[in-house]
C-alpha positions in Angstrom: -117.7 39.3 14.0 -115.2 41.1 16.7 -113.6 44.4 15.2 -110.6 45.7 16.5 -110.1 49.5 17.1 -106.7 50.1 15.2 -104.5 53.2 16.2 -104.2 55.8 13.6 -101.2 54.9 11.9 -103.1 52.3 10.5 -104.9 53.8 8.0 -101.3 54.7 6.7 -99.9 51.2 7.1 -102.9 50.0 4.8 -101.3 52.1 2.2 -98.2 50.4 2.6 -99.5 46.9 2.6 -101.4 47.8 -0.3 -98.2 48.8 -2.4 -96.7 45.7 -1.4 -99.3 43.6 -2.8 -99.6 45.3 -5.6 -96.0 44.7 -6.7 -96.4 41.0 -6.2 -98.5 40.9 -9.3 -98.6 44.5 -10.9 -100.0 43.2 -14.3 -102.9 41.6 -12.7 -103.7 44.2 -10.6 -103.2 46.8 -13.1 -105.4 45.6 -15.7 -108.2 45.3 -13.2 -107.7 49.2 -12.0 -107.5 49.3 -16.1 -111.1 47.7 -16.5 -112.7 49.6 -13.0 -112.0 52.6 -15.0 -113.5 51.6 -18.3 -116.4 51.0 -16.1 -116.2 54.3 -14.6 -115.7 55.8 -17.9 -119.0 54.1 -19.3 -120.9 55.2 -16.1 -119.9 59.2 -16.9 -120.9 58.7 -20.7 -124.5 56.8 -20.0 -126.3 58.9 -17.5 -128.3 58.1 -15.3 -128.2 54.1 -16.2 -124.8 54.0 -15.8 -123.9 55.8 -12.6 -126.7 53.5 -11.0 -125.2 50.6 -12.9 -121.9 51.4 -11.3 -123.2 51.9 -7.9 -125.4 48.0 -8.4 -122.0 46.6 -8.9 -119.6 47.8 -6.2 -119.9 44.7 -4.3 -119.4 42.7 -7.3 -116.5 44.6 -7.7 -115.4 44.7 -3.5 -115.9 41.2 -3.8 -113.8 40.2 -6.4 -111.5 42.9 -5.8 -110.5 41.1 -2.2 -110.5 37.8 -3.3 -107.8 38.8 -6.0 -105.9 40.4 -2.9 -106.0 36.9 -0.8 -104.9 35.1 -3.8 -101.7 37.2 -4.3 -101.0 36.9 -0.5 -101.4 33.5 -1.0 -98.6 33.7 -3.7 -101.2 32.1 -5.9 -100.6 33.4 -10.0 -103.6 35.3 -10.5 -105.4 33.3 -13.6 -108.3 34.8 -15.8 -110.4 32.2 -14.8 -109.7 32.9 -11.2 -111.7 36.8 -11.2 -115.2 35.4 -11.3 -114.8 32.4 -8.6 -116.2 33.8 -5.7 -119.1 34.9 -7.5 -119.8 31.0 -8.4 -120.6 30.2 -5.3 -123.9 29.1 -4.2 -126.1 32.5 -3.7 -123.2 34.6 -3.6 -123.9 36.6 -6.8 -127.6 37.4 -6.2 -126.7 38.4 -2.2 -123.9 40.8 -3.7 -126.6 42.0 -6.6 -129.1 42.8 -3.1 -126.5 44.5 -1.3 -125.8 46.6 -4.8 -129.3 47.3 -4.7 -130.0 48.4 -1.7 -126.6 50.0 -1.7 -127.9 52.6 -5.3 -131.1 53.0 -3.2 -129.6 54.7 -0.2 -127.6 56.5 -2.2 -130.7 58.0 -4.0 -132.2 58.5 -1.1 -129.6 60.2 0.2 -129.2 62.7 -3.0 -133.1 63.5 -2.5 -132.9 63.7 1.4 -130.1 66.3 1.1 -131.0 68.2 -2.3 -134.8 68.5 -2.4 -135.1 71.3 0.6 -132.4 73.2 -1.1 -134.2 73.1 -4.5 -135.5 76.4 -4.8 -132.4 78.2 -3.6 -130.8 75.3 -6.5 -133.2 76.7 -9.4 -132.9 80.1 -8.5 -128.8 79.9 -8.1 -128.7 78.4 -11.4 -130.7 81.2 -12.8 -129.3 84.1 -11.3 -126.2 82.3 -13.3 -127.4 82.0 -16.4 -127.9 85.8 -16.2 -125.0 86.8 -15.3 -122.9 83.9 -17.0 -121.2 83.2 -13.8 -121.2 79.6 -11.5 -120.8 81.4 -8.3 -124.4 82.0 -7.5 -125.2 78.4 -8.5 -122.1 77.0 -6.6 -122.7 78.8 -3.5 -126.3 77.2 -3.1 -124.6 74.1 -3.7 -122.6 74.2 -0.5 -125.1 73.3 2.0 -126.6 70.2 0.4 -123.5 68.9 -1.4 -122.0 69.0 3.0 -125.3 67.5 3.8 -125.1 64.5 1.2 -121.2 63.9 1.7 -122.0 63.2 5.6 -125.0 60.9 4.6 -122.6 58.9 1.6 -120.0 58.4 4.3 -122.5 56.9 6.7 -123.8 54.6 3.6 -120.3 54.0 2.6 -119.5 52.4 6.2 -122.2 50.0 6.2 -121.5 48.7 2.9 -117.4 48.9 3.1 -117.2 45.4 4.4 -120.5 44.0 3.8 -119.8 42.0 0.4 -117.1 40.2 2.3 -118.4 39.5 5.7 -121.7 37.8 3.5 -119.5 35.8 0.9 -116.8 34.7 3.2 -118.3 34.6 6.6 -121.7 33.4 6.1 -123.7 36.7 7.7 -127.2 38.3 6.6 -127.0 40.8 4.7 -128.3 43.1 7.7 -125.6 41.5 10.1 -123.0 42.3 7.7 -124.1 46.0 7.4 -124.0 46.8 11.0 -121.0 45.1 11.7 -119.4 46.9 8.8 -120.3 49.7 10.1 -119.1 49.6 13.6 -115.8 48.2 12.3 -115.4 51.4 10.6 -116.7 53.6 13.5 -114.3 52.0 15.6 -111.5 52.7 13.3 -112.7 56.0 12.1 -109.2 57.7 13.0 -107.3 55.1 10.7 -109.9 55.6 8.0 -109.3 59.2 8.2 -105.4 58.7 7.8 -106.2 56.2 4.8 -108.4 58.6 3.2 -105.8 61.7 3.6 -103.3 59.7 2.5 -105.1 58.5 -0.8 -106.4 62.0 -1.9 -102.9 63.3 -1.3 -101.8 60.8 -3.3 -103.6 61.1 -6.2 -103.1 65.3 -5.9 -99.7 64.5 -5.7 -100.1 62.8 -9.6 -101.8 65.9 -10.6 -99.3 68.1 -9.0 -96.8 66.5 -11.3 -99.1 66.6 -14.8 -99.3 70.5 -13.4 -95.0 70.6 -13.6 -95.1 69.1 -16.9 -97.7 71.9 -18.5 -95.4 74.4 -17.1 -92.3 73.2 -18.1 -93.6 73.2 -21.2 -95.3 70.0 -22.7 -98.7 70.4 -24.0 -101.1 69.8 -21.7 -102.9 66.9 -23.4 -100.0 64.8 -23.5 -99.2 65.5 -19.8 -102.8 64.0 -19.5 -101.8 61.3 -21.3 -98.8 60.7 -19.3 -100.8 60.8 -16.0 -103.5 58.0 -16.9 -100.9 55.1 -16.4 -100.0 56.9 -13.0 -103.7 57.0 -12.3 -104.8 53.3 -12.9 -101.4 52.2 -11.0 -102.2 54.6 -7.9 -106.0 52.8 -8.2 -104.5 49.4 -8.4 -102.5 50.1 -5.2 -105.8 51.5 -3.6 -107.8 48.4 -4.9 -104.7 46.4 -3.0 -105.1 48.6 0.0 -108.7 47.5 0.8 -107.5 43.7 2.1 -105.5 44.2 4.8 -107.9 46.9 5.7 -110.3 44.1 6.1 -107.7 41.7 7.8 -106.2 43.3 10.2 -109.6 45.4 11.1 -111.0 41.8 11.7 -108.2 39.9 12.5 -107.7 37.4 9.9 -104.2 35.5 10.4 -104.3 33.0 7.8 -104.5 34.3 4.5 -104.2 31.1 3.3 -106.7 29.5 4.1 -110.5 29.5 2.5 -109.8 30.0 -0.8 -112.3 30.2 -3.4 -111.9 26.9 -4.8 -111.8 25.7 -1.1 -108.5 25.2 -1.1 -105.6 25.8 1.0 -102.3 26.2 -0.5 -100.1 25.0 2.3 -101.9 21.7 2.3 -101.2 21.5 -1.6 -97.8 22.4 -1.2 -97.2 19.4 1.5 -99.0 16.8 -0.9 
């Protein structure tokens, strides 16, 4: 797989082309932010199954996530039925459940690679709190690991960004795909910054505006209740965003074409 190296503006133009494929088919796409997050949800509430539950299934979730995307390019109604097709593929669901796997593992690794130096300085920040009924001991200690974990997750999170894809759709070993997924996103580190900026802006922005409501009055647990709709639609947009990250990153042109049922819609449409 050839990656291009994508100027800046990218990452911003991902948002964009996100948006508009989300309001192809905003139902669709907002009931499957609606379910990530009742996912997400159960993951907070059933520690420490959960979380690693969550992690297992990412590509699961990638995966499907992307192939909904390239149906609604397509201009193909987006079906119950149609969510679990490319998992029915031969070997596709057990490759995505190694590369979940493996993907939870490095993550652990990376939690005890970062933390387990600090965890003296840990215990003893969280004691001098308890004493003094004050966080800032504990969260000071917490700087220097919590820096050193976020640069190892964003190293993980490169190799695995388009792994489930380049395995289900082009054919590659699981190793393949993690190295080429990861120098797709070295060489387009600049538009991934942009995309990232751009999404956490986003999603402040949200809060921002819950913020106006509390002070203009309205309690604040209906202005929370008013931003969870905001919140799935923002993470149905981002969901969106993720497939023509992966096209024009690796230059797929015909959207149309390998579908999950093998079929192409422009060869329906002329029969």
């Amino acid at each position: 797989m050839q990656a291009a190296s994508l100027p800046a503006s990218s990452g911003w133009q991902w948002v964009r082309d996100g948006l508009r494929l989300f309001m192809k088919q905003p139902l669709a796409m907002f009931t499957w932010a609606l379910a990530i997050s009742l996912l997400v949800l159960f993951a907070t509430f059933t520690p420490p199954v959960g979380p690693l539950l969550f992690v297992a299934l990412m590509p699961v979730v990638t995966l499907m996530t992307l192939s909904a995307c390239k149906h609604i390019e397509a201009d193909r109604v987006m079906l119950p039925s149609m969510w679990p097709q490319p998992l029915l593929r031969p070997g596709v669901f057990k490759k995505m459940l190694i590369i979940g796997v493996l993907y939870a593992v490095l993550c652990i690794a990376a939690g005890l690679v970062s933390f387990m130096p600090f965890a003296s300085a840990l215990t003893e920040g969280m004691r001098v709190a308890s004493i003094e009924q004050d966080l800032t001991p504990f969260i000071s200690a917490m700087g220097v690991p919590l820096a050193l974990f976020g640069v190892l997750y964003m190293i993980i999170a490169a190799l695995f960004w388009h792994a489930p894809v380049l395995v289900a759709w082009h054919g590659l070993r699981i190793g393949q795909a993690l190295f080429f997924s990861g120098i797709a996103c070295w060489r387009n580190k600049w538009p991934f910054l942009v995309y990232g900026t751009a999404w956490v802006l986003v999603f402040l922005f949200i809060d921002l505006c819950a913020g106006l409501l509390v002070s203009a009055g309205v309690p604040s647990q209906l202005a929370g209740t008013l931003q969870i709709p905001f919140n799935i639609a923002a993470g149905g947009v981002l969901y969106c965003s993720f497939y023509p990250a992966y096209t024009s990153v690796f230059g797929i042109e015909d959207t149309h074409a390998h579908l999950d049922d093998g079929s192409n819609d422009r060869t329906q449409s002329e029969a």
